[in-house]
N, C-alpha and C positions, 0 to 999 in steps of 0.2 A: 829084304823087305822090311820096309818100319813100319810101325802102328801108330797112328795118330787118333785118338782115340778124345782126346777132349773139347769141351767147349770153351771158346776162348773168352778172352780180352784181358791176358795181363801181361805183361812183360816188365822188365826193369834190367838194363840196358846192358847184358853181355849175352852175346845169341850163338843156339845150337837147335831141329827136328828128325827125323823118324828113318832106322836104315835095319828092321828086323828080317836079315838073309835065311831061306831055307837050304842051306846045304848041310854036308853031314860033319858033323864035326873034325876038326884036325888037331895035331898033335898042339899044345904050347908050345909057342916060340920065345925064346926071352932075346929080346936084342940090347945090346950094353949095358948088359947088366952088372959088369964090372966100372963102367964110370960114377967115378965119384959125385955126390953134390954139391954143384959150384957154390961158391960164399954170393946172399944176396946181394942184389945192387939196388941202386934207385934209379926209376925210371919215371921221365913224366909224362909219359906217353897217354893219351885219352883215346876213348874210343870216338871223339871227334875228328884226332888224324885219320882216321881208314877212310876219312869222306877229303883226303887233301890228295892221296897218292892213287894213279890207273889200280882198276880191280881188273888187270888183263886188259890189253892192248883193243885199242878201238875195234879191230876189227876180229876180236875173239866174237864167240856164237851167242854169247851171253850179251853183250852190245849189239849188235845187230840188228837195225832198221831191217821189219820186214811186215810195215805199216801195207806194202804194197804189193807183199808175196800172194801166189794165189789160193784160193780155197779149195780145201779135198772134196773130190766130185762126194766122197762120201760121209762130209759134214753132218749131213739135219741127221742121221740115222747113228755115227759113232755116240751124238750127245744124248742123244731121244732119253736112252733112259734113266738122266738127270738131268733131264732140260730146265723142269721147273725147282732145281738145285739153288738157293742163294749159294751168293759166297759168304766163303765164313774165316775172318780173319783171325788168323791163331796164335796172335800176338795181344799185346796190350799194356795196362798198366794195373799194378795192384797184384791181388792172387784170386786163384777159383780152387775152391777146394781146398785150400793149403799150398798151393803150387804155383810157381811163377809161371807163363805164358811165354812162348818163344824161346829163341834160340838166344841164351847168354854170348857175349864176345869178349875177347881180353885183345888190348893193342900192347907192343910191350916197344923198348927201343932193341936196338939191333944187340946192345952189350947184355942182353938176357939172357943169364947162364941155363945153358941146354942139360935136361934130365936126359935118365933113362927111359924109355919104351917098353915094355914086355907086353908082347900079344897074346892072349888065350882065351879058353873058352870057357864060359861059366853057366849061370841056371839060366841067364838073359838069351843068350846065342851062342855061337860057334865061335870056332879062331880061324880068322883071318887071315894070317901075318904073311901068308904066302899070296897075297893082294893086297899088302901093305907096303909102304914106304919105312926103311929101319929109319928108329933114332939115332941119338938122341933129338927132341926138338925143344927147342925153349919155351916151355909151360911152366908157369910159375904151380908151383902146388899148390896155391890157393887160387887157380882158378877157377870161376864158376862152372859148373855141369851144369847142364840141360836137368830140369825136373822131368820128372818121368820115368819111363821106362827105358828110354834110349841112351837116356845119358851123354850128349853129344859134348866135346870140347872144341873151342874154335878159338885159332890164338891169328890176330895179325903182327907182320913183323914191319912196321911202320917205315923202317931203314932200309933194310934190304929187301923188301917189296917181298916176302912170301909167306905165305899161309900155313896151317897148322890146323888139321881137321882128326878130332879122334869118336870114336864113335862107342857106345857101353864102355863108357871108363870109370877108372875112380882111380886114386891116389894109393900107396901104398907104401909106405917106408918114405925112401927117398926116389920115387919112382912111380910115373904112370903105368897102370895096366888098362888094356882095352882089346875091343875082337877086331876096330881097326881101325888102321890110321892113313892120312893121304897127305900129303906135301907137295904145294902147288908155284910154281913162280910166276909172280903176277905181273911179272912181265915177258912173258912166254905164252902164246899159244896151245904150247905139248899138251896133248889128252894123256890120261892113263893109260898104259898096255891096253889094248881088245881084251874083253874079260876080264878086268878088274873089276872091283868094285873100289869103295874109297867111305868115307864115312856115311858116305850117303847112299840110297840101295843102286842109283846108276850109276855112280864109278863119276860121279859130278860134285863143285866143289858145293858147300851152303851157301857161305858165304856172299858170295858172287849173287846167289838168288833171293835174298832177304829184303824186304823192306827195311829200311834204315829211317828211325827220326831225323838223324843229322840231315839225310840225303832231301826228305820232306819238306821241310822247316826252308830248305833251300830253293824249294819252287821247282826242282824237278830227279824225277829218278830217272839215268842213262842206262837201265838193263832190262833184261828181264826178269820175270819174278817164278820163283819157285812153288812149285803145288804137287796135291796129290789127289790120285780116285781111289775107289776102292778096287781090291779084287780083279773083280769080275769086269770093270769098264777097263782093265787092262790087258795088253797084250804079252805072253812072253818070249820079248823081244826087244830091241833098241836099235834105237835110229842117232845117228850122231846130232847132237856133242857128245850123249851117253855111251855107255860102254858096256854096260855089263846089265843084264837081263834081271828082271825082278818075277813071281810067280806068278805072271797075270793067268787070268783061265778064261777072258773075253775071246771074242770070236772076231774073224777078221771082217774088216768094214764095218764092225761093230764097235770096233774096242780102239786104243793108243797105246803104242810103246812106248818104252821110258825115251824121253829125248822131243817128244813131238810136242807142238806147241798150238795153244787155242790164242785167237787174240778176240781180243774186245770188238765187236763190228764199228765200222767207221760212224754210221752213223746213231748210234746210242748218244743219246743227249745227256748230257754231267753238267748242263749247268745251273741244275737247283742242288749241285751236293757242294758245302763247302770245301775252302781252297784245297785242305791237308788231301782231302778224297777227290778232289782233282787232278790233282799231283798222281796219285797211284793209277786212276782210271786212266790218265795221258800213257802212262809205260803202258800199262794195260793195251793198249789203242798199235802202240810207235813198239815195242819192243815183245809184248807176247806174255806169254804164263808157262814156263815148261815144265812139261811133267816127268819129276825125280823120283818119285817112292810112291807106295801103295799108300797107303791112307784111307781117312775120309774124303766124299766125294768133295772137290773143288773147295782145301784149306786151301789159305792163301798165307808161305808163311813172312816171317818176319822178326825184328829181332825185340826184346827185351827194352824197354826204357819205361820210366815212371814220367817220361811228360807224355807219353798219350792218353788221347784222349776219346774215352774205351765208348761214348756215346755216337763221337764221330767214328767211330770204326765200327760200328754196328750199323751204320747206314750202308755197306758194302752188301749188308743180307737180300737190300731192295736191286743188285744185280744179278739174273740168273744167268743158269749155264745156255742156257738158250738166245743168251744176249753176244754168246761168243762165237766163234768160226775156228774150225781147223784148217790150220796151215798146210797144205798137200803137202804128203810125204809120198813114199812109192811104198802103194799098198803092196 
C-alpha cells in the first residue's frame, strides 16, 4: 500500500506514485551484486519516445475500450461515500512544498549499461525481492526518484520495448537498492505471478497508467489512467489486471478492489473545459480510471513535465466522484 498524501500540481517530466505494502518484513536480498559498473554511454533518448513505441499491445487491459462495459448493480452505494469527491490531479508543473509532483520518467536507448539491484528493507517498508524481478536493469544512476515517501523509479527502454519500475529506492555505490522492483515487456501481455506485487501496491505496471504531456499535446490519450482511494473505500482483494492485494478494510458492495475501474458517465458534458482537459476527460469516458494503491480518495496520477499547465489541471476539481460509474466486476 502507498501513501499519497499530497496536494498537487507540479511535475517536471520523469514520472514515478505510491506502493506502501504491509507485510512483515523479510530477509535482504542482494541480487548481482557482484556485476560491475558498465562505462557510460551516450544516449539520446527523450522522454518524447515513450509516446512513439506500443505501451503493451492493443489488446492488453490498460487499452481497452470499455466505453460500453456495463455498470455494477452496486455503483450509486460503492462511491456514496466520496460522491462529492473532486478529482484531484497529482501531477503538474513547478513544486509544492519543496517537492516536485508526479511520477519522474527516464527513456534511455537499448545500449544502457545495466546496474545492480539489491532488494531490502529499510525505516520506509519491507523487502520485497521475493516479488521482485532480479537485476541487473538499465538505470542510469542519476536517475530521477519520485519525491516523497515512495521513492518510485521508472526507466523506459525505447529499443527493446521494456519497462523498469523500482519502488523506495535510492542509489548506493555503484548500485540500485529498493523494497521492489518489476520488469515488464511491453510487448507482451504476461501479468505478474498471482501475488505479486510490483512497484506499485497491485503487482501493476505505473507507467502504463500516467497521464503523459507528450500523449496530451497530441489530442488524445489510448489507456487508461491510474488512481487511488483511501482505506476504507477499498477492498482486500483484486480483480484482474491486478494481482496482488492491498489492506483495504471496506466492505463489500461498499468498497473496490485493486484492479477495478470507475469511468466517466457518457453523458457528463466537457465542453466548456479546455482542449488539454478534454483530452484526459475523453480516456476518462473510452478507457476508464483503474484503481492501483491506497491513497487519497480519486488522485488522478500522472507524470512530471514543467509545460503544464497547473491552472488547467485544477479545473479536473470541478469533476466529482459521483460524475463516474463502476464498471461491474463479480462482486
Amino acid at each position: 500500500m502507498k501513501k499519497i498524501i499530497k496536494l498537487v500540481f507540479a511535475i517536471a517530466f520523469t514520472a514515478l506514485a505510491a506502493c506502501n505494502k504491509n507485510e512483515s518484513a523479510k530477509t535482504p536480498t542482494q541480487k548481482n551484486d557482484s556485476l560491475q559498473l558498465a562505462a557510460p554511454v551516450t544516449c539520446t533518448a527523450t522522454k518524447a519516445d515513450a509516446e512513439a513505441i506500443p505501451i503493451f499491445p492493443s489488446t492488453n487491459a490498460w487499452n481497452q475500450d470499455i466505453s460500453t462495459f456495463p455498470v455494477d448493480p452496486y455503483s450509486t452505494q460503492i462511491i456514496a461515500k466520496y460522491a462529492a469527491t473532486g478529482l484531484h490531479p497529482d501531477f503538474g508543473s513547478g513544486t509544492y512544498d519543496g517537492e516536485t509532483m508526479g511520477f519522474p520518467f527516464t527513456v534511455v536507448c537499448g545500449s544502457q549499461p545495466k546496474v545492480p539491484i539489491v532488494f531490502r528493507a529499510n525505516d520506509v517498508d519491507d523487502n520485497y525481492g521475493d516479488e521482485s524481478d532480479p537485476g541487473p536493469y538499465p538505470i542510469p544512476l542519476n536517475a530521477p526518484v519520485e519525491d516523497g515517501g515512495d521513492a518510485h523509479v521508472i526507466v523506459v527502454d525505447k529499443d527493446n520495448h521494456m519497462l523498469y519500475e523500482l519502488y523506495n529506492a535510492n542509489v548506493n555505490g555503484n548500485h540500485w537498492e529498493a523494497s521492489s522492483g518489476a520488469v515488464f515487456n511491453l510487448n507482451s501481455n504476461a501479468l505478474r505471478p498471482e501475488g505479486w506485487t510490483s512497484a506499485d501496491a497491485a503487482g501493476l505496471p505505473i507507467f502504463a497508467g500516467l497521464v503523459r504531456y507528450d500523449e496530451v499535446i497530441k489530442g488524445e490519450i489510448d489507456h487508461a489512467i491510474r488512481f487511488t482511494l483511501q482505506r476504507g473505500n477499498t477492498l482486500n482483494s483484486h480483480i484482474l489486471p491486478a494481482r496482488h492485494n492491498g489492506n483495504g478494510s471496506g466492505l463489500v458492495h461498499a468498497a473496490l478492489p485493486f484492479g477495478a475501474r470507475l469511468r466517466l458517465k457518457a453523458g457528463f458534458n466537457i465542453s466548456g473545459f479546455p482542449p488539454h482537459i478534454q483530452t484526459i476527460l475523453k480516456a476518462f469516458k473510452k478507457y476508464g480510471i483503474i484503481l492501483a494503491d491506497i491513497g487519497s480518495n480519486m488522485y488522478i496520477s500522472g507524470s512530471q513535465d514543467e509545460r503544464w499547465n497547473n491552472d488547467e489541471l485544477a479545473l479536473l476539481h470541478q469533476v466529482k466522484a459521483s460524475d463516474f460509474e463502476v464498471i461491474k466486476f463479480n462482486n
